[in-house]
C-alpha positions in Angstrom: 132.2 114.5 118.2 129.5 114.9 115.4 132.0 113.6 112.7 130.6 110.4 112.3 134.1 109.2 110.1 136.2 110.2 113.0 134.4 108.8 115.9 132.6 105.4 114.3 132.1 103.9 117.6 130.1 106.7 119.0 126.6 106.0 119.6 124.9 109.8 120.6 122.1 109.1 123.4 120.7 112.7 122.8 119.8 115.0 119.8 121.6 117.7 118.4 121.8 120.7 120.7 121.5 122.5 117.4 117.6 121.8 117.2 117.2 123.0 120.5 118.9 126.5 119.5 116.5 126.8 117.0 113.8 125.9 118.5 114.4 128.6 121.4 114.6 131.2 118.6 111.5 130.2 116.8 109.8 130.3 120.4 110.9 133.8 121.1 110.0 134.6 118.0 106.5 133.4 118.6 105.0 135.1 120.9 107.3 138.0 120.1 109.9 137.7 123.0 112.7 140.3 121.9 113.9 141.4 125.7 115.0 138.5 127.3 117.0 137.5 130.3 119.3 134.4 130.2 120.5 132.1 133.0 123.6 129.9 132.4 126.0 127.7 134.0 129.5 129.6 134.4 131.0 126.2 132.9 132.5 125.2 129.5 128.3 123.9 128.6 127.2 127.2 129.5 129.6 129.5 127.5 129.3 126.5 124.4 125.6 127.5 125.0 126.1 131.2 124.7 128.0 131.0 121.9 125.7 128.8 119.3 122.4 130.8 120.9 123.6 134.2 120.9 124.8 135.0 117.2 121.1 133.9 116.2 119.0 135.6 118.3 121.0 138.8 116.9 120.3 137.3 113.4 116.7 137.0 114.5 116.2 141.0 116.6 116.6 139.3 120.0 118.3 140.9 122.8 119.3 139.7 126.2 118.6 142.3 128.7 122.0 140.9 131.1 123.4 137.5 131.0 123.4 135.6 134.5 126.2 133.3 135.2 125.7 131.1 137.7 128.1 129.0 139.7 128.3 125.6 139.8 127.7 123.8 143.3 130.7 120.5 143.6 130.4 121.0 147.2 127.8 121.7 150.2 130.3 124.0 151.7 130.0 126.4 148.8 126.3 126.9 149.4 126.5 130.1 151.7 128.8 131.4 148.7 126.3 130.7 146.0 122.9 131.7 147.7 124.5 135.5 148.1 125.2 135.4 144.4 121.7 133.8 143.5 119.9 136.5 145.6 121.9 139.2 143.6 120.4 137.4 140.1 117.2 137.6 141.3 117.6 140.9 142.3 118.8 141.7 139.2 115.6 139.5 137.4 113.4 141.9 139.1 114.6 144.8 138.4 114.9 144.4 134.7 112.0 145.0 132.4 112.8 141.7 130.8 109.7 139.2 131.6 111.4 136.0 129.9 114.2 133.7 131.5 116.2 131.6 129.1 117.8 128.9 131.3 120.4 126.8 130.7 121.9 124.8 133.4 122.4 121.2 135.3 119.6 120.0 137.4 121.0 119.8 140.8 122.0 123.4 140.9 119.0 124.5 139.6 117.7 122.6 143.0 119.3 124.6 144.7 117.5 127.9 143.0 114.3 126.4 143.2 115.3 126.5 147.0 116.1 130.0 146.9 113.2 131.1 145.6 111.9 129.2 148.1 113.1 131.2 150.7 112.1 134.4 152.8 111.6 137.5 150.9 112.7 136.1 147.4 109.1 134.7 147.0 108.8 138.2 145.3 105.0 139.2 143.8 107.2 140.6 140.5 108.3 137.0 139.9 105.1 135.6 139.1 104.7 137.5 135.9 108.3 136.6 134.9 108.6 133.1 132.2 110.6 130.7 132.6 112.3 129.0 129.5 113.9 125.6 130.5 116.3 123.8 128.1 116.3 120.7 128.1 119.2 119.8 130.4 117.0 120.5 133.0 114.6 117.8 134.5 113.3 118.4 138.1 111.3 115.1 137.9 114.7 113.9 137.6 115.2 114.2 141.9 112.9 113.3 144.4 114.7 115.6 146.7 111.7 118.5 146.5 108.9 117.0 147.3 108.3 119.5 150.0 109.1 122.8 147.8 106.7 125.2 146.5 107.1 125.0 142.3 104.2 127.1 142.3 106.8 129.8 141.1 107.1 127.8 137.7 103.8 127.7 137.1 103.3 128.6 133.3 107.3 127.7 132.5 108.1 126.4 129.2 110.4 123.3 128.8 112.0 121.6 126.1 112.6 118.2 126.4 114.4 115.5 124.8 111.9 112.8 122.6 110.9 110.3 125.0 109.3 106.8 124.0 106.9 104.5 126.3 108.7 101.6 126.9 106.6 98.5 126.7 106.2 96.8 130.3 107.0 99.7 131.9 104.0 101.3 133.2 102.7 97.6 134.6 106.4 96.8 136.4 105.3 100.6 137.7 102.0 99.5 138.9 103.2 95.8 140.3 106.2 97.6 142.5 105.4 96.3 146.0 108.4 97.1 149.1 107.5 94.5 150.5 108.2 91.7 147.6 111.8 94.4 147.3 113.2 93.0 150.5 116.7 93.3 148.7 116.4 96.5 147.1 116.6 99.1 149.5 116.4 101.5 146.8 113.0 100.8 146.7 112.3 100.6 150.3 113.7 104.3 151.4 112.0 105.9 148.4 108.7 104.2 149.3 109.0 105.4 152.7 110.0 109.5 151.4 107.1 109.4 149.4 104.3 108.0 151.0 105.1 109.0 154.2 104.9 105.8 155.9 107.1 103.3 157.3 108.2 99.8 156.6 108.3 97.0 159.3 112.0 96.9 159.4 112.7 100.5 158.9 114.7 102.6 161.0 112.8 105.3 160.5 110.1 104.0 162.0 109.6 106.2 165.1 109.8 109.0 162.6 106.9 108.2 160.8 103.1 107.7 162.4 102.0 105.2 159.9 103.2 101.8 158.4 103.2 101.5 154.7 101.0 98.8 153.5 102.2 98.2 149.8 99.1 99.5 148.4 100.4 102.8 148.0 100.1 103.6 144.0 102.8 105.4 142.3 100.4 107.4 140.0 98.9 109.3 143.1 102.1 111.1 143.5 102.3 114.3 142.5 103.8 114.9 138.6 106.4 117.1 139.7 107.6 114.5 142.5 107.6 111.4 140.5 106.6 111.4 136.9 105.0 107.9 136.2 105.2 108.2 132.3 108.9 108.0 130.8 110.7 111.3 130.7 113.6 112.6 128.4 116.1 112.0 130.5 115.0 108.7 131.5 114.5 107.4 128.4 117.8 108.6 127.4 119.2 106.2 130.4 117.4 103.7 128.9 118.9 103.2 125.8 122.1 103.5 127.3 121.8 101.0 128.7 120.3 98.8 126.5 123.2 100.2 124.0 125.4 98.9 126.4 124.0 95.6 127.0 123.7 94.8 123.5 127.4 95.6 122.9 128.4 93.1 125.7 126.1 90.5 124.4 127.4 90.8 120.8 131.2 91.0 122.0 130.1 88.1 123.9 128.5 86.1 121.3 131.2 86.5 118.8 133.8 85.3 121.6 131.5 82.0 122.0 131.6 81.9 118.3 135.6 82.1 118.4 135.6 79.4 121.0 133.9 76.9 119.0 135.7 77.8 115.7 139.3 77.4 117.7 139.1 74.1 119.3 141.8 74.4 122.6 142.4 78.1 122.4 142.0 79.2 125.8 139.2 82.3 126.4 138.7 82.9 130.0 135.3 83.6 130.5 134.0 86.9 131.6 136.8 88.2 130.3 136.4 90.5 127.1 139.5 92.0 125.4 139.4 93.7 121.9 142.0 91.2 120.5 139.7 88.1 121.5 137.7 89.4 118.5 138.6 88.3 115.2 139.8 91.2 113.1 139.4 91.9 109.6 142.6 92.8 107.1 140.6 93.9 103.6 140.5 96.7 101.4 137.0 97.4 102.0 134.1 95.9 103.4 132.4 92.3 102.2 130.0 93.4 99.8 126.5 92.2 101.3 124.0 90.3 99.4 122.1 92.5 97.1 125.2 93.6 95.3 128.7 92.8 93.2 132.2 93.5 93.5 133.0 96.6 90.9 137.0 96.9 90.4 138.3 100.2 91.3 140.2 102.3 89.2 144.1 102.4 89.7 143.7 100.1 92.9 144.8 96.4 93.0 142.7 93.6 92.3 141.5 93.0 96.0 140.1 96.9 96.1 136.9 96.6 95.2 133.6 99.0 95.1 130.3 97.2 96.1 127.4 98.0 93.5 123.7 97.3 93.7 122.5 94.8 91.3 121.2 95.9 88.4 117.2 96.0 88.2 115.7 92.2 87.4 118.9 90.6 89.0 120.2 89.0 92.6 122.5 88.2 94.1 122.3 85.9 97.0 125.9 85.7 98.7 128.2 87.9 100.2 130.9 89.1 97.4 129.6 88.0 94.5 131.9 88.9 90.8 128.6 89.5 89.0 124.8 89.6 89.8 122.6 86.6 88.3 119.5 86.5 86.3 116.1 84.6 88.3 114.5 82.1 86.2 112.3 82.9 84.2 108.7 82.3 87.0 110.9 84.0 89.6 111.4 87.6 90.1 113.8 89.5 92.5 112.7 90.8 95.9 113.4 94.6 97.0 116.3 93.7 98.5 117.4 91.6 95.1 119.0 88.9 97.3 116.9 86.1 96.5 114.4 85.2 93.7 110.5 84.8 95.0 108.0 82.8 92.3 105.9 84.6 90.5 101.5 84.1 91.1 99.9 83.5 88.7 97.3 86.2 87.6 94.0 86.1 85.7 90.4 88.1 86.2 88.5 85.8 88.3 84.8 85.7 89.6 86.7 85.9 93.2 88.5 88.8 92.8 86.6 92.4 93.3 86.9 93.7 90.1 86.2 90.5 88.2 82.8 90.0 90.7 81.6 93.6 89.6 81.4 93.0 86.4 79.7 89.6 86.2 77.2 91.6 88.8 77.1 94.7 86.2 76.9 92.0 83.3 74.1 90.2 85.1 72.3 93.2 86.1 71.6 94.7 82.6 70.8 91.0 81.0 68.0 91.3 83.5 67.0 94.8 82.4 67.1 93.3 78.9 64.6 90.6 79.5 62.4 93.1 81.8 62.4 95.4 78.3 61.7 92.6 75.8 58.9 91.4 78.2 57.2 95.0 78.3 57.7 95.2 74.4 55.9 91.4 74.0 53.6 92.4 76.2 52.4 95.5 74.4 53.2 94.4 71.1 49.8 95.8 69.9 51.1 99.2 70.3 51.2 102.1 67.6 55.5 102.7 69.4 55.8 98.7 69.1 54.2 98.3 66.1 55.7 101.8 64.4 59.5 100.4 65.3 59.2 97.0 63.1 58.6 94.3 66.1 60.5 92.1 64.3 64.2 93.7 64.3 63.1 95.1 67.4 62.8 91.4 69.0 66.2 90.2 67.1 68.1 93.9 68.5 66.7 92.7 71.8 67.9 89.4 72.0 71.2 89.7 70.4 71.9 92.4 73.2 70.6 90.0 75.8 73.9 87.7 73.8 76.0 90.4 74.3 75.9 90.9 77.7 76.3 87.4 78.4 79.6 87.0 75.8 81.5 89.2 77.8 80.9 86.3 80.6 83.4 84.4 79.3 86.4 87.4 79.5 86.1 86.2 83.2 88.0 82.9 84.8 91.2 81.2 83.4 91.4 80.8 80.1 90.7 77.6 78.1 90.7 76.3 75.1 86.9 76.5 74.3 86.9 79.6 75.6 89.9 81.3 74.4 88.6 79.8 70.9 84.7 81.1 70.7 85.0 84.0 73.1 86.8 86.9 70.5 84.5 85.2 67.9 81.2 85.4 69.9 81.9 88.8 70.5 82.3 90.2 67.2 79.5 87.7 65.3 77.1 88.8 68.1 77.6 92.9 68.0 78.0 93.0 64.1 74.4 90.9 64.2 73.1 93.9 66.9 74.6 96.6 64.8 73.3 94.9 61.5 69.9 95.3 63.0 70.3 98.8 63.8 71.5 99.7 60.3 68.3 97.7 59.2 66.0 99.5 61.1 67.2 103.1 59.7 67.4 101.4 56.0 64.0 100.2 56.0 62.5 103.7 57.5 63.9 105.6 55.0 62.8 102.9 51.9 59.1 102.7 53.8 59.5 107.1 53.5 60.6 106.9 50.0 57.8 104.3 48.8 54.8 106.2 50.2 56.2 109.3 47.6 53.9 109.5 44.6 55.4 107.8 41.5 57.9 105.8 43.9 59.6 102.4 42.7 60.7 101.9 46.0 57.8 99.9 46.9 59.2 96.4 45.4 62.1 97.0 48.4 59.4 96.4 50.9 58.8 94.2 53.7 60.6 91.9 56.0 63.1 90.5 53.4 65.2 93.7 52.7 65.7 93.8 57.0 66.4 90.0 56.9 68.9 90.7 53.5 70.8 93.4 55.7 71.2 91.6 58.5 72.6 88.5 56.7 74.8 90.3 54.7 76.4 92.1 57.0 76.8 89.1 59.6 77.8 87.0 56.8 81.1 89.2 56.4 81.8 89.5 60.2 81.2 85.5 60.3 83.7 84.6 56.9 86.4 86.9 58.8 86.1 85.0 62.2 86.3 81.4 59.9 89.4 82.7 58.6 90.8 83.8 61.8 89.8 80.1 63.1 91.3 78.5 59.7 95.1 80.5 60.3 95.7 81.6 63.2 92.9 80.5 65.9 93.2 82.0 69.7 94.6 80.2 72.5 95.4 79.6 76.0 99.3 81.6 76.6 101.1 82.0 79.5 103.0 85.7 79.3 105.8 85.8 81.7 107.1 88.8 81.0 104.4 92.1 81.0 104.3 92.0 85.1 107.5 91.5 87.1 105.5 89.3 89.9 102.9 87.5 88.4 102.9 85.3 85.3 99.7 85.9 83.5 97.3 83.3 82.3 95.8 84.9 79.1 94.1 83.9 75.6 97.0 84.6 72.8 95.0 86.2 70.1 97.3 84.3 67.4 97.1 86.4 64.3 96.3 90.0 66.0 95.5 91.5 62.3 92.2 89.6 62.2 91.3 90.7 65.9 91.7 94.1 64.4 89.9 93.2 61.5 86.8 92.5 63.8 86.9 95.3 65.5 87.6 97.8 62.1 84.8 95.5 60.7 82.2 96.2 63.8 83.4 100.2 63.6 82.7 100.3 59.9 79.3 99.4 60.9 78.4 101.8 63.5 79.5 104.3 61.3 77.1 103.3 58.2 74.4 102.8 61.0 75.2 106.5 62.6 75.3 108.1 58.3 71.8 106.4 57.9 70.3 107.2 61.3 71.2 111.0 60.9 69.9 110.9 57.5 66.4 109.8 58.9 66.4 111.6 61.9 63.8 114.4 60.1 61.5 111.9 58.8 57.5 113.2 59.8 57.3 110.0 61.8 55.7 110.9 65.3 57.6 107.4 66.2 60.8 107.7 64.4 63.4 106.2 66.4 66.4 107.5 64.2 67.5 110.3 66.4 67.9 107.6 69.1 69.6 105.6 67.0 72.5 108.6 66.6 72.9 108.7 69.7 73.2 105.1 70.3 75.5 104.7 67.3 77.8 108.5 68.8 78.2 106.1 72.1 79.0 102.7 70.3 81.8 104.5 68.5 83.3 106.4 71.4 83.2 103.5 73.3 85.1 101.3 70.8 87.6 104.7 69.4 88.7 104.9 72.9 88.9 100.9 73.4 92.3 101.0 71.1 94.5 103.0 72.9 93.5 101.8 76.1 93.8 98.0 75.3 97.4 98.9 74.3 98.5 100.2 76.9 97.4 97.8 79.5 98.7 95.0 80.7 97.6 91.2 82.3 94.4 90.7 83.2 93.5 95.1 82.8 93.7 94.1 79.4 90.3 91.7 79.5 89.1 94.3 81.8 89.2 97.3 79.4 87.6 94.3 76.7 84.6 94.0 79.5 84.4 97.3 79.6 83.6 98.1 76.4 81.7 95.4 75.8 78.6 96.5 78.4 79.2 100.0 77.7 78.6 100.1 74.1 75.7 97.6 74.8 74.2 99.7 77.4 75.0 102.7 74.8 72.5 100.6 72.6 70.2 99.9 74.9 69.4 102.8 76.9 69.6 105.2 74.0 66.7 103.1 71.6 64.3 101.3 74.5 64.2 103.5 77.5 62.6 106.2 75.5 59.8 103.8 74.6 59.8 101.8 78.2 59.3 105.9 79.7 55.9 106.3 77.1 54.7 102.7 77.2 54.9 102.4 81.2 54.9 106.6 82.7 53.5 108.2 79.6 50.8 106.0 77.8 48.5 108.5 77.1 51.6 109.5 74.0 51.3 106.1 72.7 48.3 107.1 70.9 47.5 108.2 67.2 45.2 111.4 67.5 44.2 112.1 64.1 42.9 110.4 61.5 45.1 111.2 59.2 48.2 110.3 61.0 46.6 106.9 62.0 46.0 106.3 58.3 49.4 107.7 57.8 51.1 105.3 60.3 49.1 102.6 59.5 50.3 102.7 55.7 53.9 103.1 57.1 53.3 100.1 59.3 52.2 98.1 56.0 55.3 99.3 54.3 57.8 98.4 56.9 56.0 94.8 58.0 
């Protein structure tokens, strides 16, 4: 009955018995259970039951202690028979050392035991510290003939049940049941009355009764054992029954309606439902579904067919379909790959979470920025400020303040004007920043080298060797962006093809060479900056900043080294993202590693922004003549 190819029409209401073997065992096993007594049903069920349970509790070190077989009760005249054969099994229960009961068996027999050791004598002390094992077959909530019986003798038993599931609208059509709104069901009316112990108005059994029922009797008062109020195994194996077999009817129904109207003046008596009113199929093999194509089998004729998923990217939208079909190119297949959905577009937006984040992160440090270049204005008179060239320090400050704000316009859908200034901002901006840096190790080590005896250094001097650096070196970054804009300029690209459900709205870098020509351009840079920074790092300068510097320039690189890789291997709008990224981390890089060393003396630690020799002042002061 389990082979699913030989019985297709089968529909199996309750699990496996299988799991409830094992289950039993594992048990057992549990709380170390190796003498056992077991209860069956002398019956086909009971011996198929012996013979799946008893090969693996030997595989397992179990042994039943006896095997009870008990008879099953057809008819009330074989009761006297059967109670002298149940007292003998529980004679033989209590005189075995065996303190656990497997039992396997049909409910209303079982009744009948519970009865039994209901009665007289049997209500033995020794079978109060015996456990009961229930399979699942057995459900006392199941009759409501018991009410009166004492189950205090399965106190502690251990049942397995089949999976029940709460039934929506149950528990209120519970709670609404009145008797006397279920003048019709007498059902209804006779259990009410055997539970409650009342009577109804038009009962018979009214002079048996003292009071009348009033229909405010709730179900849930009842006692579990007498009426279980939640849905049980068994009940919700009824259930789906018959629901199964409702359904069944109303689909052999439905397609005999559907018959009618396709064969105008066929006669279908109604209410009638015969397997040939169907209309039957004659094919080689089922109607391949949507989702897939017909695949010719080998050595069959033309009408044998296999069904095969469509390929990844195509669909297939009808039933039996030669070949599978490509969406256009702004669709893309569902899961299913029976219809083609339109692609959203996609782009980093101010809306979105992640492109919100970093306009806050990009807004936050430009504030920090101006709060820094405010305390460094403010105490411009300074031997830090001064020592530091005020001059680069200002530019360095405000070309940050630019960078933070240029990677502002990575975020929103691309344009023309931005697509077009946005790369170029970038790069003109952080080669000026870096230019400064290398400016402000250059001049350091020129001011170090003119104040040696004998030095010709001295004609290098002053503001114009910073302003020459910076120039130069901005000059190049600005004549590659001018060719990039002269060629090849950026510009607004729809890529359809990177994410399969989203076209992305992105700036086409036109000739990428140049973009990488920036970015080699700004690294080239850093590096100088990093070589002259560690070269001044051991300058006698109580103010030298060039140990900063290297670390500034050691984060800048990193940054920018791991940029690469990582730009490459995203995709859509990660791709501006990871550009964002980078973009406020090398300028944060920049900014925390050269100014918040000064912003900690000037603000927490002023009594170090002091010269305390005379010497050293006229030392820095000298130095400060060179550099200025």
């Amino acid at each position: 009955m389990r082979d699913q190819s030989q019985f297709v029409s089968l529909y199996q209401l309750v699990p496996n018995e299988i799991h409830q073997y094992k289950g039993i065992v594992q048990l057992l096993l549990h709380f170390r259970w190796k003498w056992i007594c077991l209860m069956i049903f002398d019956d086909d069920g009971g011996e198929l039951f012996l013979k799946n349970l008893l090969p693996m509790l030997s595989q397992n070190g179990i042994c039943p202690a006896f095997i009870a077989r008990i008879s099953v009760l057809v008819f009330f005249k074989d009761y006297a028979n059967a109670q002298i054969k149940w007292h003998k099994i529980l004679l033989d229960i209590l005189k075995s050392e065996a303190n656990t009961i497997v039992v396997h068996g049909e409910t209303r027999t079982m009744l009948s035991l519970m009865i039994v050791l209901n009665a007289g004598d049997s209500k033995n002390e020794k079978l109060f510290g015996k456990v009961w094992i229930m399979a699942a077959q057995l459900d006392f909530a199941a009759l409501v003939l018991h009410k009166d019986l004492d189950i205090e003798i399965f106190h502690g038993a251990l049942a397995f049940t089949p999976h029940s599931h709460e039934i929506p609208g149950f528990q209120p059509f519970l709670q609404s049941l009145n008797p006397h709104l279920a003048k019709r069901d007498g059902f209804i009316q006779t259990f009410w009355e055997q539970a409650f112990g009342c009577s109804l108005l038009n009962s018979d059994t009214e002079g048996n009764i003292q009071s009348s029922c009033t229909g405010k009797e709730r179900l849930e008062s009842l006692p579990g054992p007498f009426f279980e109020i939640s849905m049980t195994g068994h009940s919700y194996s009824i259930y789906n029954a018959v629901y199964a077999l409702a359904n069944s009817i109303h689909i052999i129904d439905s397609s005999v309606s559907a018959l009618r109207k396709t064969f105008a003046g066929r006669r279908i008596e109604d209410g009638i439902l015969q397997p040939w009113q169907v209309m039957p199929l004659s094919l080689c093999n089922p109607i391949c579904p949507p989702g897939c194509h017909k695949k010719k089998k080998e050595e069959k004729p033309f009408c044998c067919y296999d069904c095969v998923p469509c390929p990844e990217g195509k669909v297939s939208p009808q039933t039996d379909v030669d070949s599978c079909n490509t969406c256009q190119e702004d669709h893309y297949p569902n899961k299913e790959q029976n219809q083609c959905i339109p692609k959203v577009f996609s782009f980093l937006s101010y809306e979105e979470p992640l492109g919100m984040g970093l306009a806050i992160s990009a807004s936050f440090f430009f504030s920090i920025t101006v709060w820094i270049l405010w305390i460094f204005i403010k105490y411009r008179n300074t031997p830090i400020v001064k020592a530091n060239n005020r001059s680069l320090t200002y530019t360095l400050l405000v070309f940050l303040l630019l960078c933070f704000l240029s990677s502002l316009l990575f975020i929103g859908q691309p344009q023309n004007l931005t697509c077009l200034f946005r790369q170029m901002a970038f790069g003109i901006i952080f080669s000026v920043a870096v230019s400064c840096v290398l400016a402000k190790n250059v001049t350091v080590i020129v001011a170090f080298l003119a104040t040696q005896p004998g030095s010709g250094m001295r004609k290098w001097m002053g503001k114009k060797l910073a302003n020459a650096i910076i120039l130069c070196c901005s000059s190049i970054q600005a004549g590659i962006c001018l060719i990039w804009l002269a060629t090849s300029p950026p510009f607004p690209d729809l890529d359809m093809h990177s994410m399969a459900e989203e076209i992305v709205l992105e700036c086409n870098e036109g000739w990428a060479a140049l973009f990488y020509c920036v970015l080699g351009y700004m690294g080239f840079l850093a590096f100088v900056s990093f070589l002259v920074a560690f070269q001044a790092r051991t300058l006698p300068d109580s103010f030298n900043e060039a140990k900063f510097i290297t670390f500034s320039m050691l984060a800048f690189c990193s940054v920018w080294l791991s940029f690469i890789p990582t730009y490459l291997s995203t995709k859509g709008k990660y791709m501006v993202t990871v550009e964002i990224f980078s973009i406020l981390a090398s300028s944060i890089g920049l900014l925390a590693c050269i100014f918040f060393p000064k912003c900690y003396i000037i603000l927490l630690r002023p009594e170090l922004n002091i010269l305390k020799k005379n010497k050293e002042k006229k030392n820095h002061q000298s130095f400060r003549n060179l550099t200025s």
